[in-house]
DRENFI-373952 format. One record per atom (N, C-alpha, C, O, CB): residue number from 1; residue in three letters; atom name; y, z, x. Coordinates in nm, 4 decimals, decimal comma. Each point is the difference from the previous one (the first is absolute). Glycine has a CB too. Example, Ala and Ser with C-alpha at 12.3 -4.5 7.8 and 13.67 -1.06 7.14 Angstrom:
# DRENFI-373952
   num   residu   atome         c2         c3         c1
     1      ALA       N    -0,5690     0,7800     1,3190
     1      ALA      CA     0,1190     0,0000    -0,0890
     1      ALA       C     0,1200     0,0000     0,0900
     1      ALA       O    -0,0019     0,0665     0,1036
     1      ALA      CB    -0,1154     0,0581    -0,2928
     2      SER       N     0,2223    -0,1966     0,1542
     2      SER      CA     0,1190     0,0060     0,0820
     2      SER       C     0,1090     0,0730    -0,0770
     2      SER       O     0,1108     0,0169     0,0509
     2      SER      CB    -0,1736    -0,2314     0,0675
This chain:
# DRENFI-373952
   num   residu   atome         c2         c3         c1
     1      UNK       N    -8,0596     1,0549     0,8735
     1      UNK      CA    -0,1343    -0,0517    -0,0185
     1      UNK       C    -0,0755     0,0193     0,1318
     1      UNK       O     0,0468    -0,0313     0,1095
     1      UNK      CB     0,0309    -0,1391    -0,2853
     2      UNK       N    -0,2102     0,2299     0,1541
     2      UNK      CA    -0,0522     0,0510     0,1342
     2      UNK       C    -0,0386    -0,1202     0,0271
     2      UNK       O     0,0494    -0,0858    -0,0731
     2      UNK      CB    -0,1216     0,3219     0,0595
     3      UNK       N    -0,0466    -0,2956     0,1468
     3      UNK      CA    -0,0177    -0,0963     0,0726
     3      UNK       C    -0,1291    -0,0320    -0,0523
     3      UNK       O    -0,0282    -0,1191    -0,0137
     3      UNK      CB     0,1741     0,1737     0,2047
     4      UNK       N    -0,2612     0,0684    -0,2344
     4      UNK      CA    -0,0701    -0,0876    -0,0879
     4      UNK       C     0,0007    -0,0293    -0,1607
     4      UNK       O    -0,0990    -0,0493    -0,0542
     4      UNK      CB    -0,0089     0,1108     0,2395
     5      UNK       N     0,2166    -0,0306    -0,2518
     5      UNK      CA     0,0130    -0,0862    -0,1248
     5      UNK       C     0,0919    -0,1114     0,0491
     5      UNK       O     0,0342    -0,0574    -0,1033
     5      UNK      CB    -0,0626     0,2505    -0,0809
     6      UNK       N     0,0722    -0,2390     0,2630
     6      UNK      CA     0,0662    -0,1321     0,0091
     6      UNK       C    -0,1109    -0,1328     0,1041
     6      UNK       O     0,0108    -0,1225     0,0069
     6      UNK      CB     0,2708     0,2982    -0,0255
     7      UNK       N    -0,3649    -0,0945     0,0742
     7      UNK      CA    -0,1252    -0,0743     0,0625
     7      UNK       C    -0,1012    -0,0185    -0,1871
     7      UNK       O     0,0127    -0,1136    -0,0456
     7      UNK      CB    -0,0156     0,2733     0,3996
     8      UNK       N    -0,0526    -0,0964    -0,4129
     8      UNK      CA    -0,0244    -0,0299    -0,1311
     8      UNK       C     0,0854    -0,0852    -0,1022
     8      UNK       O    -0,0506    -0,0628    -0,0931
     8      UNK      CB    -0,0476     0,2567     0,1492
     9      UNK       N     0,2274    -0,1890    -0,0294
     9      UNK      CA     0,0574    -0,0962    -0,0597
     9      UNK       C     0,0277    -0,1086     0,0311
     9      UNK       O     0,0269    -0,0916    -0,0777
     9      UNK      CB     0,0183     0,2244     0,0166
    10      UNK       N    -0,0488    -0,1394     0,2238
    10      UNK      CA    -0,0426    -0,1766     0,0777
    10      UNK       C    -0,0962    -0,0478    -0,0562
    10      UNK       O     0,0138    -0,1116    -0,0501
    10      UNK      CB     0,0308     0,1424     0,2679
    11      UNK       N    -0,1686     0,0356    -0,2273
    11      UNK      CA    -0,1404    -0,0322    -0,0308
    11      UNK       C     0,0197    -0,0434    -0,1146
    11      UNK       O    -0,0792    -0,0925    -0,0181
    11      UNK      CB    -0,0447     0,2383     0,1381
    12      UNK       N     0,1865    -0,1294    -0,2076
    12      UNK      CA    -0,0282    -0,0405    -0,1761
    12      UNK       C     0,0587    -0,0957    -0,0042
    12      UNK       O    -0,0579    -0,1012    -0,0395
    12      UNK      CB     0,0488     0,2867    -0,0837
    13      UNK       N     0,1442    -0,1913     0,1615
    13      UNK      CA     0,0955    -0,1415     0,0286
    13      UNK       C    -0,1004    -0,1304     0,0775
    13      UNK       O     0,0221    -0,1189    -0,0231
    13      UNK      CB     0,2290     0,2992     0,0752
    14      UNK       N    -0,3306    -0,1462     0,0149
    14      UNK      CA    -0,0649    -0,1043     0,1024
    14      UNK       C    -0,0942    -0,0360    -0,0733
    14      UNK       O    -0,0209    -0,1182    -0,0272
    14      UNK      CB     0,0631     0,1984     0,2418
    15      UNK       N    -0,1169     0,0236    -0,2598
    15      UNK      CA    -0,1279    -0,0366    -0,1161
    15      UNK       C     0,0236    -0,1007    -0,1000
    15      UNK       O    -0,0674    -0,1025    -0,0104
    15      UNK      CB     0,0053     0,3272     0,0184
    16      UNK       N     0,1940    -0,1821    -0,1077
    16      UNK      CA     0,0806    -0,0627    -0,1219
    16      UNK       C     0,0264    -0,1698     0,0641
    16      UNK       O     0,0010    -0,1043    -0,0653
    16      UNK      CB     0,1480     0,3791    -0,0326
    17      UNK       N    -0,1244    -0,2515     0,2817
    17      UNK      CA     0,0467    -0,1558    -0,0269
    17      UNK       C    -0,0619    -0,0602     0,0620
    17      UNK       O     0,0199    -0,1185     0,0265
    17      UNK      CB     0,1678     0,1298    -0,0646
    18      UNK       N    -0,3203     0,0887     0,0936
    18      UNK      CA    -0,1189    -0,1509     0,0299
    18      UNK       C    -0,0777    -0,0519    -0,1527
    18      UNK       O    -0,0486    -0,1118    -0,0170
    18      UNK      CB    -0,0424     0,2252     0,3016
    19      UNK       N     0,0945     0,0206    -0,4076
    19      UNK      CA    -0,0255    -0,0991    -0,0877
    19      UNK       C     0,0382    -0,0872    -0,0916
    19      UNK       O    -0,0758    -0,0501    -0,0830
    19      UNK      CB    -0,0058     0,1612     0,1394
    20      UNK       N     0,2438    -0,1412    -0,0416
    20      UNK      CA     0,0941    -0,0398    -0,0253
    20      UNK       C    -0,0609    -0,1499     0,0435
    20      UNK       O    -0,0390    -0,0896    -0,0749
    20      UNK      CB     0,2184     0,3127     0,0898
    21      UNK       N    -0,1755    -0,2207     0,0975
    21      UNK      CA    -0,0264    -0,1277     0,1471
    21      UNK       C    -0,1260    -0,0539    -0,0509
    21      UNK       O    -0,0075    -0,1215    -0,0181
    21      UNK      CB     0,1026     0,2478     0,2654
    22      UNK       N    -0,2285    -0,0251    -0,2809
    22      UNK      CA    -0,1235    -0,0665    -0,0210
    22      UNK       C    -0,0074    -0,0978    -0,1182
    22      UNK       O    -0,0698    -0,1014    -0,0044
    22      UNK      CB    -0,0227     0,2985     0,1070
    23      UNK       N     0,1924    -0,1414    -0,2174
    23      UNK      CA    -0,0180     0,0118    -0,1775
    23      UNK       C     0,0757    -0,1800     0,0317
    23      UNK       O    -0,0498    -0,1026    -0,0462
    23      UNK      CB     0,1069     0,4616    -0,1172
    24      UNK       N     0,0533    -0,3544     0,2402
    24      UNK      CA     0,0615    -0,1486     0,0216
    24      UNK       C    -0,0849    -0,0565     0,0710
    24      UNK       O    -0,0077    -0,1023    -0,0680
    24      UNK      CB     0,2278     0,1411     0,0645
    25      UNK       N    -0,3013    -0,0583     0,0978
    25      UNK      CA    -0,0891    -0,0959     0,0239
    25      UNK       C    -0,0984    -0,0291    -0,0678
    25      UNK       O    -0,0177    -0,1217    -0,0070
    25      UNK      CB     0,0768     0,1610     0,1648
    26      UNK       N    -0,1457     0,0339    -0,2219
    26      UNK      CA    -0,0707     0,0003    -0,1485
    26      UNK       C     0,0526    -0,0804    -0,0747
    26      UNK       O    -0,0938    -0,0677    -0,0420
    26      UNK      CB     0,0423     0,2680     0,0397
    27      UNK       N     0,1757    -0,2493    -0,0572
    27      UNK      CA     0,0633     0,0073    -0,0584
    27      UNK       C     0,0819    -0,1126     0,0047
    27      UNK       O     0,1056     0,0156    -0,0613
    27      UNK      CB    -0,1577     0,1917     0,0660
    28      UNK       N     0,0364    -0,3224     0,0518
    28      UNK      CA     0,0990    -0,0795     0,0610
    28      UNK       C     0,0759    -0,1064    -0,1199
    28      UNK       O     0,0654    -0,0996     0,0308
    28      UNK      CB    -0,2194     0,1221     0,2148
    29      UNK       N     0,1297     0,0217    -0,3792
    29      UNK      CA     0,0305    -0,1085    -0,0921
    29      UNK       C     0,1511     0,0620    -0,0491
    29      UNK       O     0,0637     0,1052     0,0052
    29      UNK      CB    -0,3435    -0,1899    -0,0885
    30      UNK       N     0,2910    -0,0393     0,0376
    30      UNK      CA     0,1874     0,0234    -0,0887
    30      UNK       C     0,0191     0,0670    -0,0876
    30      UNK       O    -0,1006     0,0367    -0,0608
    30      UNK      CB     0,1551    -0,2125     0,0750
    31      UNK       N     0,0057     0,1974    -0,0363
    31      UNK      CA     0,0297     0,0756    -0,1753
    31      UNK       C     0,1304    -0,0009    -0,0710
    31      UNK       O     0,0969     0,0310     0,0693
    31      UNK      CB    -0,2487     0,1342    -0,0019
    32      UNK       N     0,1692    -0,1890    -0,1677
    32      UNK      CA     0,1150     0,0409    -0,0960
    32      UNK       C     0,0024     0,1160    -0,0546
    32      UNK       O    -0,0986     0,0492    -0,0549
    32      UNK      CB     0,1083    -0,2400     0,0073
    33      UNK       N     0,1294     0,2604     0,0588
    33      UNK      CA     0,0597     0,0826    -0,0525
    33      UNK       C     0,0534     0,0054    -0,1238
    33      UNK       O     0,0840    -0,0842    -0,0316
    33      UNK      CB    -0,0746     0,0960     0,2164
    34      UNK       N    -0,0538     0,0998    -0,2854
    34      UNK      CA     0,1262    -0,0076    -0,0616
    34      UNK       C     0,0405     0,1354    -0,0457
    34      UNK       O    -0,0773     0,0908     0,0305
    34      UNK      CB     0,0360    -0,3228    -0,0965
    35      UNK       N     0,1446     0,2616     0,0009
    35      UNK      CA     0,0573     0,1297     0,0359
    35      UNK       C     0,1201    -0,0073    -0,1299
    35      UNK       O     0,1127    -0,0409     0,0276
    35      UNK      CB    -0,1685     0,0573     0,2862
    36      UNK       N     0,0201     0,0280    -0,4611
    36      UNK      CA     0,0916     0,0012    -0,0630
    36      UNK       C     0,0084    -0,1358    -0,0861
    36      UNK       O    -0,0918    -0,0505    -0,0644
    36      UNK      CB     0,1813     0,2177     0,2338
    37      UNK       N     0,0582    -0,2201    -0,1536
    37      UNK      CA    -0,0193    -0,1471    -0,0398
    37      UNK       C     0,0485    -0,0983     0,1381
    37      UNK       O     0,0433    -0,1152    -0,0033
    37      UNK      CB     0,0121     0,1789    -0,2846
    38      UNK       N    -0,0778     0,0211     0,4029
    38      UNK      CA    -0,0591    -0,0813     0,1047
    38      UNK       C    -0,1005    -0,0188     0,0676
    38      UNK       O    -0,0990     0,0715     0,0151
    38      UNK      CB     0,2409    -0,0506    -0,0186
    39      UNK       N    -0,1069    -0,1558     0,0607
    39      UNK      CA    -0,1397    -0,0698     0,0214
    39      UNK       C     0,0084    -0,0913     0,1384
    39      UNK       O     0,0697    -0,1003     0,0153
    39      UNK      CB    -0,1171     0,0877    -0,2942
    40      UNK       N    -0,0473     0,0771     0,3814
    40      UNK      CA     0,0272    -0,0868     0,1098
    40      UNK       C    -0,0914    -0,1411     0,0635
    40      UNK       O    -0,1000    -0,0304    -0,0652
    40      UNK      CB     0,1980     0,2671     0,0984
    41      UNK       N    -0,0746    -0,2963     0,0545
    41      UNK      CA    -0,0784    -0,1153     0,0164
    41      UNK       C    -0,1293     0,0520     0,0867
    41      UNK       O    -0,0027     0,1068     0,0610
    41      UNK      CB     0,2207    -0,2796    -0,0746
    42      UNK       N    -0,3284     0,0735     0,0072
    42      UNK      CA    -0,1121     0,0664     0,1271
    42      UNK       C     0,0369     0,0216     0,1187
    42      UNK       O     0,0524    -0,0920     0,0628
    42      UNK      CB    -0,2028    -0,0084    -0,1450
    43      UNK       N     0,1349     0,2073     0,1318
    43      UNK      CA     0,0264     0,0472     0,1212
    43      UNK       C    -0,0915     0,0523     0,0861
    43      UNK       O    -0,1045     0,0294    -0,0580
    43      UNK      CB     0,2738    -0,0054    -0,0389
    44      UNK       N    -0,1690     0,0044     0,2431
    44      UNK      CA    -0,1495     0,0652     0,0316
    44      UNK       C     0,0053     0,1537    -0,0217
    44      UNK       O     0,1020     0,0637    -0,0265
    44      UNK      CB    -0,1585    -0,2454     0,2138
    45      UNK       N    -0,0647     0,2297    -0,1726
    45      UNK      CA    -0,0236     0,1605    -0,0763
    45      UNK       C     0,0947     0,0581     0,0975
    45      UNK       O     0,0998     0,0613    -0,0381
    45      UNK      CB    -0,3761    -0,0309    -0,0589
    46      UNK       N     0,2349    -0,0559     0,2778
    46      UNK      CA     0,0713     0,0715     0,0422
    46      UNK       C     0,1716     0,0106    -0,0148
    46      UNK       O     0,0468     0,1124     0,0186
    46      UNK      CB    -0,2619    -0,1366     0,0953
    47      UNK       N     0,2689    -0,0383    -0,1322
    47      UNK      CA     0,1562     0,0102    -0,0438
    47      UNK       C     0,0143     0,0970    -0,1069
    47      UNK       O     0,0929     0,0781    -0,0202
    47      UNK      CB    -0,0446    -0,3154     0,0725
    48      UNK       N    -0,1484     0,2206    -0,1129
    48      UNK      CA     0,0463     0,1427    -0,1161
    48      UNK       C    -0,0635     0,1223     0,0384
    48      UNK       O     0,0245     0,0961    -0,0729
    48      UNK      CB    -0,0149    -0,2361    -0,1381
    49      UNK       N    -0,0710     0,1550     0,2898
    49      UNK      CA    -0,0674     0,1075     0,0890
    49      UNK       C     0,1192     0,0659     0,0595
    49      UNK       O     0,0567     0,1067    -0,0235
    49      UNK      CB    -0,2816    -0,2324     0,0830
    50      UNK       N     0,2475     0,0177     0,0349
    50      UNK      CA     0,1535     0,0382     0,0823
    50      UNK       C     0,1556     0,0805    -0,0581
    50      UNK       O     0,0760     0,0842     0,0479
    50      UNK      CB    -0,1769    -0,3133     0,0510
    51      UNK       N     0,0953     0,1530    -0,2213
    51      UNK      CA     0,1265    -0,0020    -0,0781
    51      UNK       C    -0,0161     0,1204    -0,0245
    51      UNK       O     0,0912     0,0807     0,0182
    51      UNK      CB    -0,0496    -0,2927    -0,1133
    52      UNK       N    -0,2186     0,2634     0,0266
    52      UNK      CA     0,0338     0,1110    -0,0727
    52      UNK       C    -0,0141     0,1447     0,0965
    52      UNK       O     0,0029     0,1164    -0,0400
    52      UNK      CB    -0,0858    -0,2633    -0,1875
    53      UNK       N     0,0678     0,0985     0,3609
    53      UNK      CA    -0,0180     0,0922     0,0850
    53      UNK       C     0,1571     0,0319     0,0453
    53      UNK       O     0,0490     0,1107     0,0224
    53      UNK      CB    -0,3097    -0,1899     0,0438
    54      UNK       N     0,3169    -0,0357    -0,0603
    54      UNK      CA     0,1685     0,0606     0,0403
    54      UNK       C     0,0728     0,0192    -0,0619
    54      UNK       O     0,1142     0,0125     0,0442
    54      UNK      CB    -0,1043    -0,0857     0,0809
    55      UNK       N    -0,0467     0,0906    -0,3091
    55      UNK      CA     0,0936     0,0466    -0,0833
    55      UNK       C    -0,0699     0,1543     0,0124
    55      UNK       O     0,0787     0,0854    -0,0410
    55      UNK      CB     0,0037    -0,3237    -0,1286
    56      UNK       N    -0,2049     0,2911     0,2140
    56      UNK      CA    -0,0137     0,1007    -0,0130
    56      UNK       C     0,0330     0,0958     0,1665
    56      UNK       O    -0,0288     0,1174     0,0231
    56      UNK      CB    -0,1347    -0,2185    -0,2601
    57      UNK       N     0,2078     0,0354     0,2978
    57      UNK      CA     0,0528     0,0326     0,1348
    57      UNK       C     0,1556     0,0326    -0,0445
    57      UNK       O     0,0569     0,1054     0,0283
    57      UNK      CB    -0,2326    -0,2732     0,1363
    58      UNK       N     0,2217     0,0832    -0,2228
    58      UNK      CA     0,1515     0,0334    -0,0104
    58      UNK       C     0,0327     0,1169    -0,1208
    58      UNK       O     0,0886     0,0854    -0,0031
    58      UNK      CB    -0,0365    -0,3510     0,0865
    59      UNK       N    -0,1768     0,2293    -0,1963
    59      UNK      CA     0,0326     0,1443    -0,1175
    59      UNK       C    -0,0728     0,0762     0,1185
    59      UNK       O    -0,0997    -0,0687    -0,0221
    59      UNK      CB     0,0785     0,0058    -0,3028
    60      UNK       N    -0,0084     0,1217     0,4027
    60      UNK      CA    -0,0484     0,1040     0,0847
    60      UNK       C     0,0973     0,0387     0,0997
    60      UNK       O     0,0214     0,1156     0,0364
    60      UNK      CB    -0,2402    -0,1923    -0,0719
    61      UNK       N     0,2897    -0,0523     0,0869
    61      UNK      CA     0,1308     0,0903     0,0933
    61      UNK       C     0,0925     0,0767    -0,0642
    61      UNK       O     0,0317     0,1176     0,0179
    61      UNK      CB    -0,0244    -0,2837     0,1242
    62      UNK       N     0,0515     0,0429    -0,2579
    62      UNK      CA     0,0709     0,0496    -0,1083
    62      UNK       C     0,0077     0,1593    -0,0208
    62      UNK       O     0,0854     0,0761     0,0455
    62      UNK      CB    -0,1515    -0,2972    -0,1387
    63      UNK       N    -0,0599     0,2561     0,0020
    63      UNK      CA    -0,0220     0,1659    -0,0064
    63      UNK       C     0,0183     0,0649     0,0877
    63      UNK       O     0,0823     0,0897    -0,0183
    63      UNK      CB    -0,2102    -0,1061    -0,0944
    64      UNK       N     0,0626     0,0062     0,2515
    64      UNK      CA    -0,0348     0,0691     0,0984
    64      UNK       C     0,1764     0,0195     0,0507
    64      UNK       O     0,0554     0,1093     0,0115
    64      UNK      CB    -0,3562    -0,2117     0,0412
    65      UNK       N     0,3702    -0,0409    -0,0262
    65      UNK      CA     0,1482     0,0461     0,0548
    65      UNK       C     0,0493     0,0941    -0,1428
    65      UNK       O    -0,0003     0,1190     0,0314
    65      UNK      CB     0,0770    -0,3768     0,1518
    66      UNK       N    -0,0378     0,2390    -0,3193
    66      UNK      CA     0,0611     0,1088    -0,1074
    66      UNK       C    -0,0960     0,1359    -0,0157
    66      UNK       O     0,0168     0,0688    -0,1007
    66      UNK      CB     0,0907    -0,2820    -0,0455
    67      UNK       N    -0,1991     0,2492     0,2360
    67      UNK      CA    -0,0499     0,0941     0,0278
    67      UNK       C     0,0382     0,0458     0,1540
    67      UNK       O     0,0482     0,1126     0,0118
    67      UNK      CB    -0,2124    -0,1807    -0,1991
    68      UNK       N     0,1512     0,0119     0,2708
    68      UNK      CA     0,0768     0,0407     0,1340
    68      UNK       C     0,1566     0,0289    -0,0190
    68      UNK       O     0,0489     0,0986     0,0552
    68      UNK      CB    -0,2195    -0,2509     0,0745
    69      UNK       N     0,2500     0,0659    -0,2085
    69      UNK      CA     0,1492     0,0512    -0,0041
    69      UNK       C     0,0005     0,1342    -0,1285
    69      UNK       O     0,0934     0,0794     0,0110
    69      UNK      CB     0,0256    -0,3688     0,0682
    70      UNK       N    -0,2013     0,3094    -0,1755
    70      UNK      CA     0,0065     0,1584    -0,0208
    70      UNK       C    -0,0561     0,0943     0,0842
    70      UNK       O     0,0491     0,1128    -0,0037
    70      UNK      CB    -0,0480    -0,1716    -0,1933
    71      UNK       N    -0,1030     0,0350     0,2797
    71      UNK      CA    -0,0338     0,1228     0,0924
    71      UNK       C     0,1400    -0,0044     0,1228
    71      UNK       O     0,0047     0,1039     0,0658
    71      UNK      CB    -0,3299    -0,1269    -0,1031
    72      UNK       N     0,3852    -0,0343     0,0571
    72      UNK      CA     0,0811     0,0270     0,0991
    72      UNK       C     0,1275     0,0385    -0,0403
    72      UNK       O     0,0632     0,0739     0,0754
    72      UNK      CB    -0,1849    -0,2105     0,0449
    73      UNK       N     0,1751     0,0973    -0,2335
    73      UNK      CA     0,0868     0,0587    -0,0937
    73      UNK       C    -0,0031     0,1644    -0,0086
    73      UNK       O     0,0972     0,0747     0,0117
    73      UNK      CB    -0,1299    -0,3006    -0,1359
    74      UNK       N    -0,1020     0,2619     0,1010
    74      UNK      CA    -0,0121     0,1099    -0,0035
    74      UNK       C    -0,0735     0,0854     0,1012
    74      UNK       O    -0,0312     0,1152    -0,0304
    74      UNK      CB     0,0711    -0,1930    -0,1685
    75      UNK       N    -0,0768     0,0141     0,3492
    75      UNK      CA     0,0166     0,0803     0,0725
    75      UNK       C     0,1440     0,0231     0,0806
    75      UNK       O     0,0314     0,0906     0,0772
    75      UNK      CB    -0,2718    -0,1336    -0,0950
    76      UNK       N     0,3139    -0,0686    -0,0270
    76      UNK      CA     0,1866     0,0643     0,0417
    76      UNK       C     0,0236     0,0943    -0,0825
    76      UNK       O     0,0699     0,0948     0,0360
    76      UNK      CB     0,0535    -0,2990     0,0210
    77      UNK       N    -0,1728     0,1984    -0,1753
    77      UNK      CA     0,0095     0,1364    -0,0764
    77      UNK       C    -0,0281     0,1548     0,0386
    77      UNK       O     0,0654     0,1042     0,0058
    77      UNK      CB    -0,1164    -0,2755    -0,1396
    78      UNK       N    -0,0517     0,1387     0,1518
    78      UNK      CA    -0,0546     0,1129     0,0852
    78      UNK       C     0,0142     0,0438     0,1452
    78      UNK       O    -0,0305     0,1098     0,0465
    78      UNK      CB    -0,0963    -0,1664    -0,1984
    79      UNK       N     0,1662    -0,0235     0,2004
    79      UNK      CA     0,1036    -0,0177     0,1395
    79      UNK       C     0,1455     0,0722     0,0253
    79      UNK       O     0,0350     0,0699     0,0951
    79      UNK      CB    -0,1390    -0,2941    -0,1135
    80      UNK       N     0,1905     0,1764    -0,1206
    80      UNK      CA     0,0909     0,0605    -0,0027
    80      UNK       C     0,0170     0,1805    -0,0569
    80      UNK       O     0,0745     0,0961     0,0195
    80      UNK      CB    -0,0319    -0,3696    -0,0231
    81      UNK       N    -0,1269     0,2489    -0,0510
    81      UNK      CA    -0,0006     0,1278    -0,0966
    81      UNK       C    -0,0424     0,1665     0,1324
    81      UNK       O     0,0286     0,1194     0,0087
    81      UNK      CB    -0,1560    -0,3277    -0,2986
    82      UNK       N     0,0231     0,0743     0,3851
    82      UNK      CA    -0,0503     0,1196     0,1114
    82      UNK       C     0,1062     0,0184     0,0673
    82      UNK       O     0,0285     0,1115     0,0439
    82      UNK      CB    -0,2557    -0,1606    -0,0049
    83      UNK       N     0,3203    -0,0822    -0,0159
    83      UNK      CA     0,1363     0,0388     0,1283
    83      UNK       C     0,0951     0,1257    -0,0484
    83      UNK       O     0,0641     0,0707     0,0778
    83      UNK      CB    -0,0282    -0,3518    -0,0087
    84      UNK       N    -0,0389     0,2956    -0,2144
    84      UNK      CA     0,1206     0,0648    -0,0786
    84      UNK       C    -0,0421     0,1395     0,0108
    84      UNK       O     0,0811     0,0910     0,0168
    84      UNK      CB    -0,0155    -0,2808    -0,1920
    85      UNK       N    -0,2517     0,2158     0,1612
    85      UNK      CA     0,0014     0,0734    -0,0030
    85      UNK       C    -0,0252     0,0722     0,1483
    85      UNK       O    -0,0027     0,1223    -0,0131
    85      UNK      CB    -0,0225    -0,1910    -0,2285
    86      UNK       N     0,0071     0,0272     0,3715
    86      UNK      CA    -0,0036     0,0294     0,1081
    86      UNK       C     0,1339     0,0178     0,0364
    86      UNK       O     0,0113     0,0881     0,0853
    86      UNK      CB    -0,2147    -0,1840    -0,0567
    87      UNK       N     0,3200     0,0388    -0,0659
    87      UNK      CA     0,1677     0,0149     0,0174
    87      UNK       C     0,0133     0,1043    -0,0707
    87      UNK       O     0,0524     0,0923     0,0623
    87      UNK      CB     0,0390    -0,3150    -0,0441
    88      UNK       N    -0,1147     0,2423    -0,1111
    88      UNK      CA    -0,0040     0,1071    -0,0373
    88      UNK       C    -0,0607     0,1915     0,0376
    88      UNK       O     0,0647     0,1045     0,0058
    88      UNK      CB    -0,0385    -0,3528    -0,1181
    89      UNK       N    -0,1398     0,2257     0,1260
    89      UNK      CA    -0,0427     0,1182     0,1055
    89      UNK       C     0,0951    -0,0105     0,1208
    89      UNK       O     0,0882     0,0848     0,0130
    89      UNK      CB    -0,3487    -0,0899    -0,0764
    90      UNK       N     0,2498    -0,0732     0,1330
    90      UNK      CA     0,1228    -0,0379     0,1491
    90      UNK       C     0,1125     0,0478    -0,0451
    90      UNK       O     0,0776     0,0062     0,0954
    90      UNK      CB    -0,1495    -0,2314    -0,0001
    91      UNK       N     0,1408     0,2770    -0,2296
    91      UNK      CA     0,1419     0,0501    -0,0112
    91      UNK       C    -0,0028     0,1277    -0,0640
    91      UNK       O     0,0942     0,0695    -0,0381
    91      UNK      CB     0,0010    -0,2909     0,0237
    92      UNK       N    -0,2385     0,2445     0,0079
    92      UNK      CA     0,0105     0,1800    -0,0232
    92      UNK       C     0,0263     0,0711     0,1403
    92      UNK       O    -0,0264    -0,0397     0,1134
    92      UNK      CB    -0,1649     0,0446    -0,3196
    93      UNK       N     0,2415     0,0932     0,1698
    93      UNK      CA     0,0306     0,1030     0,1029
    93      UNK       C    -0,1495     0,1079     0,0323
    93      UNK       O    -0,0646     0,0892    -0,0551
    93      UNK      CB     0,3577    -0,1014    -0,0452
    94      UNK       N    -0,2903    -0,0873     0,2575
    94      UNK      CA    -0,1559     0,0585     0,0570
    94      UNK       C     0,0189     0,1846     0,0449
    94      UNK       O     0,0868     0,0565     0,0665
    94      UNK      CB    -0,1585    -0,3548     0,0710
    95      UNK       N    -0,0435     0,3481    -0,2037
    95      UNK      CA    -0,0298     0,1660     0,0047
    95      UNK       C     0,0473     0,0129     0,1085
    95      UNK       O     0,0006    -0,1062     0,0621
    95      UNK      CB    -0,1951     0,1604    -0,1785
    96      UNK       N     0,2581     0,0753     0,1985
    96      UNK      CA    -0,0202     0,0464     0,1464
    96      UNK       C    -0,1542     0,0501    -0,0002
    96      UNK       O    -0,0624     0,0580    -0,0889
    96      UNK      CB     0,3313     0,0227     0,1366
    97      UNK       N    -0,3194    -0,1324     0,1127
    97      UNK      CA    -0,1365     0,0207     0,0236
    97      UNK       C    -0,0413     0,1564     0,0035
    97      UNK       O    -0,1160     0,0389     0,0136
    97      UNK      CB     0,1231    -0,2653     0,1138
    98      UNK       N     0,1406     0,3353    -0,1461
    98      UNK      CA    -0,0704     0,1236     0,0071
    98      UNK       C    -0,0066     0,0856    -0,1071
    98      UNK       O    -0,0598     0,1076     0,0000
    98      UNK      CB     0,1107    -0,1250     0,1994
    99      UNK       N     0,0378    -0,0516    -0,3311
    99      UNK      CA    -0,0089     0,0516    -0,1609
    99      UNK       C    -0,1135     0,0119    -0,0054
    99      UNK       O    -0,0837    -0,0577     0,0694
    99      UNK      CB     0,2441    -0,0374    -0,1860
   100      UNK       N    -0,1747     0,1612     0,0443
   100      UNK      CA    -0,0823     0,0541    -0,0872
   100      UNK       C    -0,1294     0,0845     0,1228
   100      UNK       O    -0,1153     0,0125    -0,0412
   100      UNK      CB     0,1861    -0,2367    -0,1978
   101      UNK       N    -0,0418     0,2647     0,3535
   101      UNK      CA    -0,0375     0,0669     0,0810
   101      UNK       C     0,0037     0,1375    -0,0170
   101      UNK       O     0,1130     0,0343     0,0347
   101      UNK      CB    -0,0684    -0,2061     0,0689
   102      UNK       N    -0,0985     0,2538    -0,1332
   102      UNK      CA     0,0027     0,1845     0,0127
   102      UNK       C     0,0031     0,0213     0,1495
   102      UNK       O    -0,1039    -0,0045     0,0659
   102      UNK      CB    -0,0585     0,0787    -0,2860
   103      UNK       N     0,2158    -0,0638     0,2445
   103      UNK      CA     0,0501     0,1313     0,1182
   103      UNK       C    -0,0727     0,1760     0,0277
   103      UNK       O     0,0261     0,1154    -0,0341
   103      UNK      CB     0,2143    -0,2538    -0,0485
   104      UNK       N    -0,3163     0,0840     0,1438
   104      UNK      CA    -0,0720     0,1748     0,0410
   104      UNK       C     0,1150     0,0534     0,0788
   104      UNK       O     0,0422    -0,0575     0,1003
   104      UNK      CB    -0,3276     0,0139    -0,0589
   105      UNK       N     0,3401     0,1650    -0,0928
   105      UNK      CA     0,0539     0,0926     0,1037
   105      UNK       C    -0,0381     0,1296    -0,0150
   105      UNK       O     0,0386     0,0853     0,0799
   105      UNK      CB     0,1372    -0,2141    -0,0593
């Protein structure tokens, strides 16, 4: 990732959680949940702000690590495959430097 798409991606993250920050002070009343055939007690907004910000932090490492352990999986793949085939050239029998030379006489 070059240096300015990860400076653009500070920026959106910072944006997202000053209005995260504004929407909860706006906002300062309780609320009940419910979710299915559950049902929670009043709580303040921000706690469910929070909650739902670090369940989406952890489904985000989540992916990101079962996506980092296949790219590295398979750059040992490709790692090994280059050693075998560099051991390989390394055990051919190198040309003499004057084959395939014509000889003026």
């Amino acid at each position: 990732m070059n240096r300015r798409h990860m400076i653009i991606q500070l920026i959106v993250i910072l944006v997202a959680a000053l209005l995260a920050v504004l929407f909860t002070f706006q906002n300062p009343h309780h609320v009940q949940m419910h979710f299915m055939a559950w049902q929670t007690a009043q709580f303040p907004i921000i706690a469910l702000i929070l909650v739902s910000a670090l369940a989406g932090v952890i489904m985000t490492a989540v992916l990101g690590l079962k996506t980092s352990w296949r790219l590295s999986r398979r750059i040992r793949e490709l790692e090994a495959e280059l050693n075998a085939s560099r051991q390989a050239k390394a055990e051919e029998v190198p040309e003499r430097p004057d084959a395939g030379r014509q000889t003026c006489e």
